[in-house]
Each structure stands twice: as structure tokens, then as C-alpha cells.
PDBQT receptor file of N, H, CA, C and O in Angstrom, charges set to zero:
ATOM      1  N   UNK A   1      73.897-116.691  45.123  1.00  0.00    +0.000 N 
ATOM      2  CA  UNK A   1      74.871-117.103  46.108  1.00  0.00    +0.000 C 
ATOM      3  C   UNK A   1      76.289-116.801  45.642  1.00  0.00    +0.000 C 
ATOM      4  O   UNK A   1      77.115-116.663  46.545  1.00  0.00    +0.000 OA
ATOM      5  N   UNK A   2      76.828-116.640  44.042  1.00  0.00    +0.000 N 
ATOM      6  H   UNK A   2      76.158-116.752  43.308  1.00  0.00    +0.000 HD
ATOM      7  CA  UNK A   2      77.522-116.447  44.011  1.00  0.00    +0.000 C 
ATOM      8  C   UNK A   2      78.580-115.157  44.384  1.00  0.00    +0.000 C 
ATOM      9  O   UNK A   2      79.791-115.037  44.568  1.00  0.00    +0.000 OA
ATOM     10  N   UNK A   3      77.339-114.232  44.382  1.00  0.00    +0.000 N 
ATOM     11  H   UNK A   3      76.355-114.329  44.232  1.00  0.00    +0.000 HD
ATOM     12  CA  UNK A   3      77.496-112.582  44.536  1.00  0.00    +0.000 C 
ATOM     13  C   UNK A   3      78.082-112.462  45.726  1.00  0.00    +0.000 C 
ATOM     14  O   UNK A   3      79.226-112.010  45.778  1.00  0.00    +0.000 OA
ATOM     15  N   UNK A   4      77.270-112.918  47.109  1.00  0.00    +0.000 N 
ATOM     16  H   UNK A   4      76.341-113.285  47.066  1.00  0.00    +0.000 HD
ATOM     17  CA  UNK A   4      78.157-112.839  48.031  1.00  0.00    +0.000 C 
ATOM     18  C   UNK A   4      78.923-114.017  48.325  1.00  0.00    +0.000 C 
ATOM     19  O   UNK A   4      78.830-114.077  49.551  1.00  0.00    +0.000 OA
ATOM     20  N   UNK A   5      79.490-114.804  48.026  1.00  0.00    +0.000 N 
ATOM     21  H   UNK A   5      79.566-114.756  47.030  1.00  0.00    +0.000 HD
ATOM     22  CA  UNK A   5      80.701-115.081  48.246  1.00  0.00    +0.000 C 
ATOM     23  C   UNK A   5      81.930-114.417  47.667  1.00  0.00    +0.000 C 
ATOM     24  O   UNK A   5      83.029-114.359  48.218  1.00  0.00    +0.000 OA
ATOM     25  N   UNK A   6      81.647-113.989  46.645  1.00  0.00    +0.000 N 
ATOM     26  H   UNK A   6      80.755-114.036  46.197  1.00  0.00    +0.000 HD
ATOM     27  CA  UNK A   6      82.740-112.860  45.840  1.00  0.00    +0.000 C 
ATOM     28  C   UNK A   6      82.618-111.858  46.528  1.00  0.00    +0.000 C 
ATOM     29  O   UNK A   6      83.719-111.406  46.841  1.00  0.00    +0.000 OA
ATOM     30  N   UNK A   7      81.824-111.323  46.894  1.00  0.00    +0.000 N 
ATOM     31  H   UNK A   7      80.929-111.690  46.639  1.00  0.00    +0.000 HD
ATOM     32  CA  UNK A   7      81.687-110.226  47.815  1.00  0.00    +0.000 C 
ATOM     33  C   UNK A   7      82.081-110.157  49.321  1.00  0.00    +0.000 C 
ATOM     34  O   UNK A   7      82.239-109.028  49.786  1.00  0.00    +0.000 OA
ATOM     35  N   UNK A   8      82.271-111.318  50.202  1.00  0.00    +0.000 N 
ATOM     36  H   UNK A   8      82.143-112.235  49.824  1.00  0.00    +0.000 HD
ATOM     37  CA  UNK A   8      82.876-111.654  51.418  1.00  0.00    +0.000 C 
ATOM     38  C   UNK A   8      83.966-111.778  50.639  1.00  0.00    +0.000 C 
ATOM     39  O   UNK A   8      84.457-110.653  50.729  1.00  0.00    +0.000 OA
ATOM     40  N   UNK A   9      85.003-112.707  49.593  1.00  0.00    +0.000 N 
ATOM     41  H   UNK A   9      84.604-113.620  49.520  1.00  0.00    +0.000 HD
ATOM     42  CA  UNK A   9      86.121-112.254  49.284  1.00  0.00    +0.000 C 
ATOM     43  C   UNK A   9      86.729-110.781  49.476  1.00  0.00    +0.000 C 
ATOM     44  O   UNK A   9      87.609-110.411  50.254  1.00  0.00    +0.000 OA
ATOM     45  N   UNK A  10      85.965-110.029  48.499  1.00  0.00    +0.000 N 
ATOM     46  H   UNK A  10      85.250-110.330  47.867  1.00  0.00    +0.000 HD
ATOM     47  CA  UNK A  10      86.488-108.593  48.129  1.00  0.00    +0.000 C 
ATOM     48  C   UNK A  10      86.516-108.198  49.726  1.00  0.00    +0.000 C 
ATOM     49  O   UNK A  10      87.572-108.006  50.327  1.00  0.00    +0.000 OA
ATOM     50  N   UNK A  11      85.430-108.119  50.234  1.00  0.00    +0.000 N 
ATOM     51  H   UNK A  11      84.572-108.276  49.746  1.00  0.00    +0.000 HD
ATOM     52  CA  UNK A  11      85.519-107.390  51.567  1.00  0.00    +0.000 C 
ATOM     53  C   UNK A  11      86.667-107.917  52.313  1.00  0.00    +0.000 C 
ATOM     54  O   UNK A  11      87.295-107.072  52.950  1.00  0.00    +0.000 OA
ATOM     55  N   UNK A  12      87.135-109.303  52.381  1.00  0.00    +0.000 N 
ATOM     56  H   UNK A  12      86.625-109.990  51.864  1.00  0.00    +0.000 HD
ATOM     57  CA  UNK A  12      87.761-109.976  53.103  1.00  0.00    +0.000 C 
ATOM     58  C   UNK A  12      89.399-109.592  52.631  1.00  0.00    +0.000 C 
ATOM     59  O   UNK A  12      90.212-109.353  53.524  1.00  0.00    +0.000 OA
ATOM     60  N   UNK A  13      89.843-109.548  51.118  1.00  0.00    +0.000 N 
ATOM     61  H   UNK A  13      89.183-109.743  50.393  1.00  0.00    +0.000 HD
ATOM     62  CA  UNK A  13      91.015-108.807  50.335  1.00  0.00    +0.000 C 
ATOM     63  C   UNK A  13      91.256-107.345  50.757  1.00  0.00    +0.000 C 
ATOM     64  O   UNK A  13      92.416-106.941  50.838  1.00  0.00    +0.000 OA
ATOM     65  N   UNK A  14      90.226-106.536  51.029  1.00  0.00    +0.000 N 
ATOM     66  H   UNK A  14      89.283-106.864  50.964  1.00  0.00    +0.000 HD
ATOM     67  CA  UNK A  14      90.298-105.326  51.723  1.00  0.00    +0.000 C 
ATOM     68  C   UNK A  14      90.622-105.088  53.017  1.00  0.00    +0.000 C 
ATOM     69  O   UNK A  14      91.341-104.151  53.363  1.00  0.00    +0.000 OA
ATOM     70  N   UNK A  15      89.974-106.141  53.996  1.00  0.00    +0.000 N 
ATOM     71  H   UNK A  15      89.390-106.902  53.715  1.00  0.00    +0.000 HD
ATOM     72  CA  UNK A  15      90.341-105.929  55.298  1.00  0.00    +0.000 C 
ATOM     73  C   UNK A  15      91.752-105.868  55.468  1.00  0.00    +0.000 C 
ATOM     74  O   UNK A  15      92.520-105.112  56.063  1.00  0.00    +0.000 OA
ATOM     75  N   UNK A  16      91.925-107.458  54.378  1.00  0.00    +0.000 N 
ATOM     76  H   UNK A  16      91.301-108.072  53.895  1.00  0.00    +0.000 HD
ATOM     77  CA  UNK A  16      94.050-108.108  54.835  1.00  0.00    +0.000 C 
ATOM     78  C   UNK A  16      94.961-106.634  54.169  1.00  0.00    +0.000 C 
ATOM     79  O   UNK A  16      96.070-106.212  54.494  1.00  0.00    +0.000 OA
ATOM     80  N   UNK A  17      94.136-106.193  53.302  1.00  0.00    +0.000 N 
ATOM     81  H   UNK A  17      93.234-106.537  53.038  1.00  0.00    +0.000 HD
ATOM     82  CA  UNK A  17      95.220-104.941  52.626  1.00  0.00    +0.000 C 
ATOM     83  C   UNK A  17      95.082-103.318  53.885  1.00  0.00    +0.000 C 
ATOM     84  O   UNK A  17      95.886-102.427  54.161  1.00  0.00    +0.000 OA
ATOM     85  N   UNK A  18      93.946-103.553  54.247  1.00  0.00    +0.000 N 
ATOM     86  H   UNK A  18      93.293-104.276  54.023  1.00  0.00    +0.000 HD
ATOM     87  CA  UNK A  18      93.949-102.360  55.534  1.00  0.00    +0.000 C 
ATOM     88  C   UNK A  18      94.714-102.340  56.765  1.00  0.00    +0.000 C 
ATOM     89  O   UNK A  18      95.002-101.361  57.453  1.00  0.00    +0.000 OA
ATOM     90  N   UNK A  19      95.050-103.776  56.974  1.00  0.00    +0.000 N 
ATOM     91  H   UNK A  19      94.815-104.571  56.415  1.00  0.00    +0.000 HD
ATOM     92  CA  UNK A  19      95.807-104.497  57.989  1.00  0.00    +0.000 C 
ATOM     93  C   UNK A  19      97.157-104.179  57.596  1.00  0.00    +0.000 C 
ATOM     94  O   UNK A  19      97.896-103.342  58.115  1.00  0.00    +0.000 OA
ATOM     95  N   UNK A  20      97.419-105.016  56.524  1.00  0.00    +0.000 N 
ATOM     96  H   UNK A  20      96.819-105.696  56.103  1.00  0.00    +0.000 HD
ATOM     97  CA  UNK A  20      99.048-105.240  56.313  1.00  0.00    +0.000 C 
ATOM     98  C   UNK A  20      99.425-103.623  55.971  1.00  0.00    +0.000 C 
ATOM     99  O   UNK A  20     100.574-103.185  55.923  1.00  0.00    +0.000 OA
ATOM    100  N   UNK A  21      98.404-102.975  55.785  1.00  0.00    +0.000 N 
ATOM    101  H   UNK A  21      97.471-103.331  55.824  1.00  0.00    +0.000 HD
ATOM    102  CA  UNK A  21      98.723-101.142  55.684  1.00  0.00    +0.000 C 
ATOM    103  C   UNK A  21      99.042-100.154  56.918  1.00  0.00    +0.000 C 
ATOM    104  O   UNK A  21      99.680 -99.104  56.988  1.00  0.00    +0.000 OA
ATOM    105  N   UNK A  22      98.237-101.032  57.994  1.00  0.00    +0.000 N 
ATOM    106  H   UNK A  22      97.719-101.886  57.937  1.00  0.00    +0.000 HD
ATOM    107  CA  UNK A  22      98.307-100.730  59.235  1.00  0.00    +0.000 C 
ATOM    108  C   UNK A  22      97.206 -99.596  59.226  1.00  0.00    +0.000 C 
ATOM    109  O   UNK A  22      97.563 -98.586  59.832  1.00  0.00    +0.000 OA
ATOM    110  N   UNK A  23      96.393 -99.564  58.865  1.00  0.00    +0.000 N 
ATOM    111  H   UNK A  23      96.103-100.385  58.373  1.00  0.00    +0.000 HD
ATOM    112  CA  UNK A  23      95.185 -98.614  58.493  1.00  0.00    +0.000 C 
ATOM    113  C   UNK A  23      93.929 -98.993  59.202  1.00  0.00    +0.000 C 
ATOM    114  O   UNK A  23      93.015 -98.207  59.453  1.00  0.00    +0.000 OA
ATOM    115  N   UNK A  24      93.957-100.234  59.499  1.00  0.00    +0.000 N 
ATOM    116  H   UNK A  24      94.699-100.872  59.296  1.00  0.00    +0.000 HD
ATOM    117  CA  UNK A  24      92.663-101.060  60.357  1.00  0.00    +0.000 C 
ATOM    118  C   UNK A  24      93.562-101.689  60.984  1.00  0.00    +0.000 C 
ATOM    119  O   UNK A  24      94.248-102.489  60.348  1.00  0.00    +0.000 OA
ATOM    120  N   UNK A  25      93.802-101.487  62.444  1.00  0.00    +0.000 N 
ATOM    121  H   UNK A  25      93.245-100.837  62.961  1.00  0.00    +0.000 HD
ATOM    122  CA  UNK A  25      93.976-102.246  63.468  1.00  0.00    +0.000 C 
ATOM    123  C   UNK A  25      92.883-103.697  63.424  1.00  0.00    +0.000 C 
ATOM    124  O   UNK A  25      91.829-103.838  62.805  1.00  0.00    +0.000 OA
ATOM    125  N   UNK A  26      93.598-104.639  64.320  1.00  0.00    +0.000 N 
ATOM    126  H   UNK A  26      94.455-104.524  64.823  1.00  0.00    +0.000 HD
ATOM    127  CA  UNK A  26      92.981-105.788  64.092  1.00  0.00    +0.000 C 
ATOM    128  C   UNK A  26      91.845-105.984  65.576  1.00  0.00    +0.000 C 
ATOM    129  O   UNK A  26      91.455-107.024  66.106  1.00  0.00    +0.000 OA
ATOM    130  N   UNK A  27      91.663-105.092  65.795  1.00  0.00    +0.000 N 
ATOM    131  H   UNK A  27      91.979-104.247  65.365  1.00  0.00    +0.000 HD
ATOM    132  CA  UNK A  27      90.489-104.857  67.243  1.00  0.00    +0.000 C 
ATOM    133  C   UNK A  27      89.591-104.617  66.387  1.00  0.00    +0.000 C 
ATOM    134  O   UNK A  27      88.603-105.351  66.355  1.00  0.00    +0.000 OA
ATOM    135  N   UNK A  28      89.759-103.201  65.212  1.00  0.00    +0.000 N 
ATOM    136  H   UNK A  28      90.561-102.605  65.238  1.00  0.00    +0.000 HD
ATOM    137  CA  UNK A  28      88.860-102.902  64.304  1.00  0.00    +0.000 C 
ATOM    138  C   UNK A  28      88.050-103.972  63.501  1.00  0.00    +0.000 C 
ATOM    139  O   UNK A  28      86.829-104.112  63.422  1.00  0.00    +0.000 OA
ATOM    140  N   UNK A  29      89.371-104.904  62.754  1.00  0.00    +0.000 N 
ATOM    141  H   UNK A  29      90.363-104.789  62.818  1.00  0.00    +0.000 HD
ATOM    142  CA  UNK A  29      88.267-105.716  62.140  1.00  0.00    +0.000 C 
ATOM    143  C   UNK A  29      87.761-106.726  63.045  1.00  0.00    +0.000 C 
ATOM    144  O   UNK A  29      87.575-107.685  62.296  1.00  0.00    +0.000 OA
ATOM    145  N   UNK A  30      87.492-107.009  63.987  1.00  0.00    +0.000 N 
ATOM    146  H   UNK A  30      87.643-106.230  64.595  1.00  0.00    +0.000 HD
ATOM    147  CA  UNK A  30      87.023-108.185  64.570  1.00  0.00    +0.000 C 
ATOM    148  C   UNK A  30      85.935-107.562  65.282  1.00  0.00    +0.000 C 
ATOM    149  O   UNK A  30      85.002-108.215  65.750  1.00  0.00    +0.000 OA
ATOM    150  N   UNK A  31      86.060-106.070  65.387  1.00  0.00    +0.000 N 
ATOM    151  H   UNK A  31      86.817-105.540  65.007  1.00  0.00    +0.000 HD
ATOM    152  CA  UNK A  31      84.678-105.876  65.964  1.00  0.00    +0.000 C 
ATOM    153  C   UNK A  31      83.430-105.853  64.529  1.00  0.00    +0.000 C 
ATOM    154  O   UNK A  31      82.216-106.057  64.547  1.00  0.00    +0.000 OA
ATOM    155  N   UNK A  32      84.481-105.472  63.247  1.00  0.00    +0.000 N 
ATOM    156  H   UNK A  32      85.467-105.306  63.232  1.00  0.00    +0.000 HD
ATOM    157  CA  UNK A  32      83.616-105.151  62.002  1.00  0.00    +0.000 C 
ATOM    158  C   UNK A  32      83.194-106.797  61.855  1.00  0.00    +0.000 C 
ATOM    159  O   UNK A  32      82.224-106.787  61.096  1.00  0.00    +0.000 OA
ATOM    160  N   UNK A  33      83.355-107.565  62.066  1.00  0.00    +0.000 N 
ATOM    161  H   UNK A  33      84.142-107.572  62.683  1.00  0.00    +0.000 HD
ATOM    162  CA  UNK A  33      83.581-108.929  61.868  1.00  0.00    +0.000 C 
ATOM    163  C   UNK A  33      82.354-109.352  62.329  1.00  0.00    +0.000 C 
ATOM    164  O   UNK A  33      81.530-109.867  61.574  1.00  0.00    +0.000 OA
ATOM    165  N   UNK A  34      82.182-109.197  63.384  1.00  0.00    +0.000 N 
ATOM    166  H   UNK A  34      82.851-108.779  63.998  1.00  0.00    +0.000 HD
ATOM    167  CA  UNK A  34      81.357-109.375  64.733  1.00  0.00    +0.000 C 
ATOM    168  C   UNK A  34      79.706-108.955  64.510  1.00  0.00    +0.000 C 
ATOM    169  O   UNK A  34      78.760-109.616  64.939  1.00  0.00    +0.000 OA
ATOM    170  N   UNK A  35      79.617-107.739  63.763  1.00  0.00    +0.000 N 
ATOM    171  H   UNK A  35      80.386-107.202  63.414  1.00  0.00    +0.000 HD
ATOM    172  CA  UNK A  35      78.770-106.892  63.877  1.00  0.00    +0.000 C 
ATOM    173  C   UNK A  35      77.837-107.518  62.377  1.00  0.00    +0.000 C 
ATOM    174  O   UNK A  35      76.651-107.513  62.048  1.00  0.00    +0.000 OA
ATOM    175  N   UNK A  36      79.187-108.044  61.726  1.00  0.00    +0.000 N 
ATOM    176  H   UNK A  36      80.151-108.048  61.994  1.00  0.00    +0.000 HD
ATOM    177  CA  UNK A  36      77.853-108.342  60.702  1.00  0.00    +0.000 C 
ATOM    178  C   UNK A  36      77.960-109.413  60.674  1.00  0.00    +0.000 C 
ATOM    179  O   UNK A  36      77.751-109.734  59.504  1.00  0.00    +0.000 OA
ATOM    180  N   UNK A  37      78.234-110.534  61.429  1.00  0.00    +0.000 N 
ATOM    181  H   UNK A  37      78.403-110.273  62.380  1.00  0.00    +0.000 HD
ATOM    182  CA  UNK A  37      77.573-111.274  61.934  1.00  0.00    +0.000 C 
ATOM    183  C   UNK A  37      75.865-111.204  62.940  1.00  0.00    +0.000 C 
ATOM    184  O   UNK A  37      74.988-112.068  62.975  1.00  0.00    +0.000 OA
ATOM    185  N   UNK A  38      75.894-110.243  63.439  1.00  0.00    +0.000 N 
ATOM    186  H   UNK A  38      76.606-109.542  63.411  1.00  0.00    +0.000 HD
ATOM    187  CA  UNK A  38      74.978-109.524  64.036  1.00  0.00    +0.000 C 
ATOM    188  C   UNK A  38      74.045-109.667  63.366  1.00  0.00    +0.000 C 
ATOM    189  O   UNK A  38      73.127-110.473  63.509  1.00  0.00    +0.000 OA
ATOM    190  N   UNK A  39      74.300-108.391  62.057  1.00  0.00    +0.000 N 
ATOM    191  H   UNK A  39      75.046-107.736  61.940  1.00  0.00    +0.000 HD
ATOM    192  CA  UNK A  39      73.465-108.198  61.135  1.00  0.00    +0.000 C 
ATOM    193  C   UNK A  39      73.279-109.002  60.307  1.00  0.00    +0.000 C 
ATOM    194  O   UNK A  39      72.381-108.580  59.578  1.00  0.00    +0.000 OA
ATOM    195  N   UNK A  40      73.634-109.983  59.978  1.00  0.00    +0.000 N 
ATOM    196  H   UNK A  40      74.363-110.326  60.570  1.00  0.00    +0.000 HD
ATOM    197  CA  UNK A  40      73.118-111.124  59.060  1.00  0.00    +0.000 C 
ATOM    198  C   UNK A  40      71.938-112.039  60.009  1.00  0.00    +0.000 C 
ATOM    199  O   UNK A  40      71.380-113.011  59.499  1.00  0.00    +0.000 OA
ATOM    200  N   UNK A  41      71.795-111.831  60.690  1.00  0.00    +0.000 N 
ATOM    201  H   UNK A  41      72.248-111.041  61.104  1.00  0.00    +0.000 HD
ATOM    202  CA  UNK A  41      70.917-112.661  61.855  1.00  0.00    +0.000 C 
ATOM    203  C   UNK A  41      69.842-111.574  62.126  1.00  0.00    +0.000 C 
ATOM    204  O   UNK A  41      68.731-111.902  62.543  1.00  0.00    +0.000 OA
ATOM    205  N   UNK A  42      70.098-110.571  61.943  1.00  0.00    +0.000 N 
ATOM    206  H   UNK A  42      71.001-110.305  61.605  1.00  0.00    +0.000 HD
ATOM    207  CA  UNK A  42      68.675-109.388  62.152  1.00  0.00    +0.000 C 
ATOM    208  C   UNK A  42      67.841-109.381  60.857  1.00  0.00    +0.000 C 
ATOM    209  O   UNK A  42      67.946-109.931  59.762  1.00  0.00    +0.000 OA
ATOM    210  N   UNK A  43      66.728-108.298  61.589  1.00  0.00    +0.000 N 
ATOM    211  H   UNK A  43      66.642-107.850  62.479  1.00  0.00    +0.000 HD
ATOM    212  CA  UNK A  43      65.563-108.294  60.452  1.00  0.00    +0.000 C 
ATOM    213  C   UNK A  43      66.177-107.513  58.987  1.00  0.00    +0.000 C 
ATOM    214  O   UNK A  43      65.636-107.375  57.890  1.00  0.00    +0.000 OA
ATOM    215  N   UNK A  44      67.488-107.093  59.467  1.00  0.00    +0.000 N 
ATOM    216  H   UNK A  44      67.928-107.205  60.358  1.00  0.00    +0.000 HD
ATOM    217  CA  UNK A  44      67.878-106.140  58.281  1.00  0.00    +0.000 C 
ATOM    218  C   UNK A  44      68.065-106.881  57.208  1.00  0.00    +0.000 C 
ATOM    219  O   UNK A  44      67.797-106.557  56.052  1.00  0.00    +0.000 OA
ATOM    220  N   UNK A  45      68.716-108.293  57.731  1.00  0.00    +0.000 N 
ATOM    221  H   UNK A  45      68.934-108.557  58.670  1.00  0.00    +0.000 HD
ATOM    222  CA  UNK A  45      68.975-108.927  56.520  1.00  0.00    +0.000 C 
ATOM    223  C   UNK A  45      68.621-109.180  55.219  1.00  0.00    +0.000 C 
ATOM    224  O   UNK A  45      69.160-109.275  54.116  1.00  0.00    +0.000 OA
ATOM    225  N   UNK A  46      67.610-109.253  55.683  1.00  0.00    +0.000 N 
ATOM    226  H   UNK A  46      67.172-109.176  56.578  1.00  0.00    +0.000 HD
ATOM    227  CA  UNK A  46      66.761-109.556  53.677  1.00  0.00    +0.000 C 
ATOM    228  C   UNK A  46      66.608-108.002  53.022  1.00  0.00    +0.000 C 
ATOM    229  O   UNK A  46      66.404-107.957  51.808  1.00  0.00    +0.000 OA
ATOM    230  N   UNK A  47      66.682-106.957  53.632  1.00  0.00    +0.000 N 
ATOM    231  H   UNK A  47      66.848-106.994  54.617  1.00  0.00    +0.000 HD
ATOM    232  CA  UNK A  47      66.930-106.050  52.842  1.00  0.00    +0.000 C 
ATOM    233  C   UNK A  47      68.387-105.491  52.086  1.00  0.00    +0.000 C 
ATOM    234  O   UNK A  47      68.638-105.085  50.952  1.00  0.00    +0.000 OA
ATOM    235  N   UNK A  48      69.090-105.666  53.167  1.00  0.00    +0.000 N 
ATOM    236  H   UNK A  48      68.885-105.996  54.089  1.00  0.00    +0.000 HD
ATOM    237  CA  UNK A  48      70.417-105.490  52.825  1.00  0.00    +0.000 C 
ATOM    238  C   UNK A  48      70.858-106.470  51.413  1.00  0.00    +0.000 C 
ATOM    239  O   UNK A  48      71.272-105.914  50.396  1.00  0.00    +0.000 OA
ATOM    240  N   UNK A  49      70.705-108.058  51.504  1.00  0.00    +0.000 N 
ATOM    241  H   UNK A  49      70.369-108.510  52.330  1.00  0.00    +0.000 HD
ATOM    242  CA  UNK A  49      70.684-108.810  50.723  1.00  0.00    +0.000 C 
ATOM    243  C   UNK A  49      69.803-108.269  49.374  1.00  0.00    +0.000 C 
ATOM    244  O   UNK A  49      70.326-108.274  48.260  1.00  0.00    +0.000 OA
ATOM    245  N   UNK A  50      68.829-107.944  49.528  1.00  0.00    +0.000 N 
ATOM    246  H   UNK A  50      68.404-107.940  50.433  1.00  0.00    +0.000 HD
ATOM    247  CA  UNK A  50      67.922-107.782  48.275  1.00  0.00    +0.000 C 
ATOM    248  C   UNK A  50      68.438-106.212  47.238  1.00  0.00    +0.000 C 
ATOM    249  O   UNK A  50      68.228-105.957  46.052  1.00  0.00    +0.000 OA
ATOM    250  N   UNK A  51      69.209-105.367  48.391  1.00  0.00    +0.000 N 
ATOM    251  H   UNK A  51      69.379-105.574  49.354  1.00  0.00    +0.000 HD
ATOM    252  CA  UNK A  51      70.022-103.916  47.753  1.00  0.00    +0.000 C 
ATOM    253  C   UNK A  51      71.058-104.443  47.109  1.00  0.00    +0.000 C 
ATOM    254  O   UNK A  51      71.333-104.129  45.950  1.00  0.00    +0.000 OA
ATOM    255  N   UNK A  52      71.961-105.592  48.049  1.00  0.00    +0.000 N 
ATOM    256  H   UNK A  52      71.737-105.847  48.990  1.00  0.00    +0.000 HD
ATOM    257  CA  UNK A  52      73.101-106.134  46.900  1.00  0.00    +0.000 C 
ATOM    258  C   UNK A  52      72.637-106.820  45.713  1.00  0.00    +0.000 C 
ATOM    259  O   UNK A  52      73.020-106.449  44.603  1.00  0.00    +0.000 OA
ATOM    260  N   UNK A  53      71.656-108.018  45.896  1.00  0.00    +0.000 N 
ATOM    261  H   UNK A  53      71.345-108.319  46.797  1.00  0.00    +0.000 HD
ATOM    262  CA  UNK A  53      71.566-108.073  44.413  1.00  0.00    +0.000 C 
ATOM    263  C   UNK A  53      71.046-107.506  43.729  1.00  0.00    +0.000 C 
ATOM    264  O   UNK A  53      71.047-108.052  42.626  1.00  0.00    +0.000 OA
ATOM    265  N   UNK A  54      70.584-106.691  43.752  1.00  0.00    +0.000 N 
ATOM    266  H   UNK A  54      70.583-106.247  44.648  1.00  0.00    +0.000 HD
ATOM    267  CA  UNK A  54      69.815-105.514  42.745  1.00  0.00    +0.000 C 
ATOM    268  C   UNK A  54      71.183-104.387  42.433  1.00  0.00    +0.000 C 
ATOM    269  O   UNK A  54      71.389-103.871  41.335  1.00  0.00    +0.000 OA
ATOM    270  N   UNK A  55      71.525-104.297  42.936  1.00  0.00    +0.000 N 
ATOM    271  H   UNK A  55      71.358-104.716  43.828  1.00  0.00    +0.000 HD
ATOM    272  CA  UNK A  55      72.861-103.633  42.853  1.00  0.00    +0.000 C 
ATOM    273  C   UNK A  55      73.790-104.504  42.153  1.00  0.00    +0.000 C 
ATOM    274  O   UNK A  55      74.525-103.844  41.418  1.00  0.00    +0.000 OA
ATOM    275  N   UNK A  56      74.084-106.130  42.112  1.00  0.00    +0.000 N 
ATOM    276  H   UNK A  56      73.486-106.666  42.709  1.00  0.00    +0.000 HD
ATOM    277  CA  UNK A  56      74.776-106.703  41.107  1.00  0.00    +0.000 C 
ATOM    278  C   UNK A  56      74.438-107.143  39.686  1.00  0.00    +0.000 C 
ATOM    279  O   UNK A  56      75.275-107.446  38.836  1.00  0.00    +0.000 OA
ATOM    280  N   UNK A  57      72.951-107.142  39.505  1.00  0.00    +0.000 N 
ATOM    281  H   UNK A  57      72.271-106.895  40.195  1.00  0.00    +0.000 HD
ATOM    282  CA  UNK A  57      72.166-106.950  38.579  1.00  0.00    +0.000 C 
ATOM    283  C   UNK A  57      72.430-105.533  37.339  1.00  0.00    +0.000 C 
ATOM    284  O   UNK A  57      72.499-105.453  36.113  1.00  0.00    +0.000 OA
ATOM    285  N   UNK A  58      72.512-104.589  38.489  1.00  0.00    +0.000 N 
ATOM    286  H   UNK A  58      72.455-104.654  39.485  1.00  0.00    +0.000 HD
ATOM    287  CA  UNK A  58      72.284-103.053  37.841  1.00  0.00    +0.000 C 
ATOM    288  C   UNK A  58      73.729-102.683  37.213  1.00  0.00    +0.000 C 
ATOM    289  O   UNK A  58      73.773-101.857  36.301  1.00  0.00    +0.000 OA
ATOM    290  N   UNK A  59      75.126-103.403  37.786  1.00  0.00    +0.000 N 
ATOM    291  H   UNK A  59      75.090-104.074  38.527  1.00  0.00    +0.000 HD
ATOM    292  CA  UNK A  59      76.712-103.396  37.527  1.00  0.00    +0.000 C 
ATOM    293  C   UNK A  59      76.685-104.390  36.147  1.00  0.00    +0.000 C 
ATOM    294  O   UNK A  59      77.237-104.059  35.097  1.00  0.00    +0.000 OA
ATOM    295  N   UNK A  60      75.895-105.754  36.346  1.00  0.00    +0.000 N 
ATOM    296  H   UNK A  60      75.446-106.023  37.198  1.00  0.00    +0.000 HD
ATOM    297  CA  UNK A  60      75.937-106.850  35.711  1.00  0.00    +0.000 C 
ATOM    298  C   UNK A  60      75.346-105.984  34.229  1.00  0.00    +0.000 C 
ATOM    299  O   UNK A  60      76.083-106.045  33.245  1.00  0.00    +0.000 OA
ATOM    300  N   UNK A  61      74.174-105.287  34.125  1.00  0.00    +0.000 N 
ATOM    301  H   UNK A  61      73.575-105.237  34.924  1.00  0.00    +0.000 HD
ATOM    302  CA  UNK A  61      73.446-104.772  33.023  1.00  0.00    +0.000 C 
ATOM    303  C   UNK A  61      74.572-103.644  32.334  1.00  0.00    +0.000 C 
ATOM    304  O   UNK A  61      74.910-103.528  31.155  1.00  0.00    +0.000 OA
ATOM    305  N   UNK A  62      74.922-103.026  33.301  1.00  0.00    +0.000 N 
ATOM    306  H   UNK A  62      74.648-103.120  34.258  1.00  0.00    +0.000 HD
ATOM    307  CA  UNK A  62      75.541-101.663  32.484  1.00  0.00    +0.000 C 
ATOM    308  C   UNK A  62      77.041-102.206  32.123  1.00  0.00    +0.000 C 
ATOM    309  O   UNK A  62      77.423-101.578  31.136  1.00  0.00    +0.000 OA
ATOM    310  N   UNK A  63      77.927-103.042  32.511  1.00  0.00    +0.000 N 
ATOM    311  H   UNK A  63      77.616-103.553  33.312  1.00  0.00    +0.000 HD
ATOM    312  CA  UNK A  63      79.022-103.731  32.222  1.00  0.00    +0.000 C 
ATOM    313  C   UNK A  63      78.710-104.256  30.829  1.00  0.00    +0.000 C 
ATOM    314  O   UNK A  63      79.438-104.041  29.860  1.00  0.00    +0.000 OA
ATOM    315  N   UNK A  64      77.598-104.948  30.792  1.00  0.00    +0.000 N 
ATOM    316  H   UNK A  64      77.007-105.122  31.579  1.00  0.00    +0.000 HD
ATOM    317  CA  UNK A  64      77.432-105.658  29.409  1.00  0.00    +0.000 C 
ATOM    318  C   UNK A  64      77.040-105.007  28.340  1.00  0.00    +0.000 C 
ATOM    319  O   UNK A  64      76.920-105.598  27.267  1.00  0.00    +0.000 OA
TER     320      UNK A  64
């Protein structure tokens, strides 16, 4: 659990820096917003979830 909440951070630090860049209009993120909300409620979910942590595992191993 900790992974993605650091990870909705980062994503969330990226959006405000795409914004205040004027690089992502704010239609953009609210539809990006929207959508994975979507996708957290679909069947994708547990895969998507199971690529990130295996993917923070695989950062976590080679970092150390």
C-alpha cells in the first residue's frame, strides 16, 4: 500500500508541474483523472497493480 500512495503522489507532483507549465491543460487532467478511476474499478486492475509491484520490487532489488 505504500507503493501506490507514493506513486499517486509522484503522478499527482507531475500533473501540478504539467499544469503550472501549461503543458496539460486542466480538461486533460480531469479526463486522465477520470479514466483511471475507470480503470481501477475494471478487470484490469489486479494486473496493472501486480506489474507495479513487481516493478517496485525489481527498482527496490537493483537500488540496493
Amino acid at each position: 500500500m505504500a507503493f501506490s500512495v507514493s506513486a499517486l503522489f509522484l503522478f499527482g507532483v507531475i500533473v501540478v508541474i504539467f499544469i503550472r507549465n501549461k503543458q496539460l491543460k486542466m480538461s486533460h487532467a480531469i479526463i486522465a483523472a477520470l479514466f483511471g478511476f475507470m480503470v481501477s474499478q475494471s478487470t484490469a486492475a489486479k494486473p496493472i497493480q501486480d506489474f507495479l509491484n513487481q516493478l517496485a520490487k525489481t527498482i527496490s532489488s537493483v537500488a540496493s
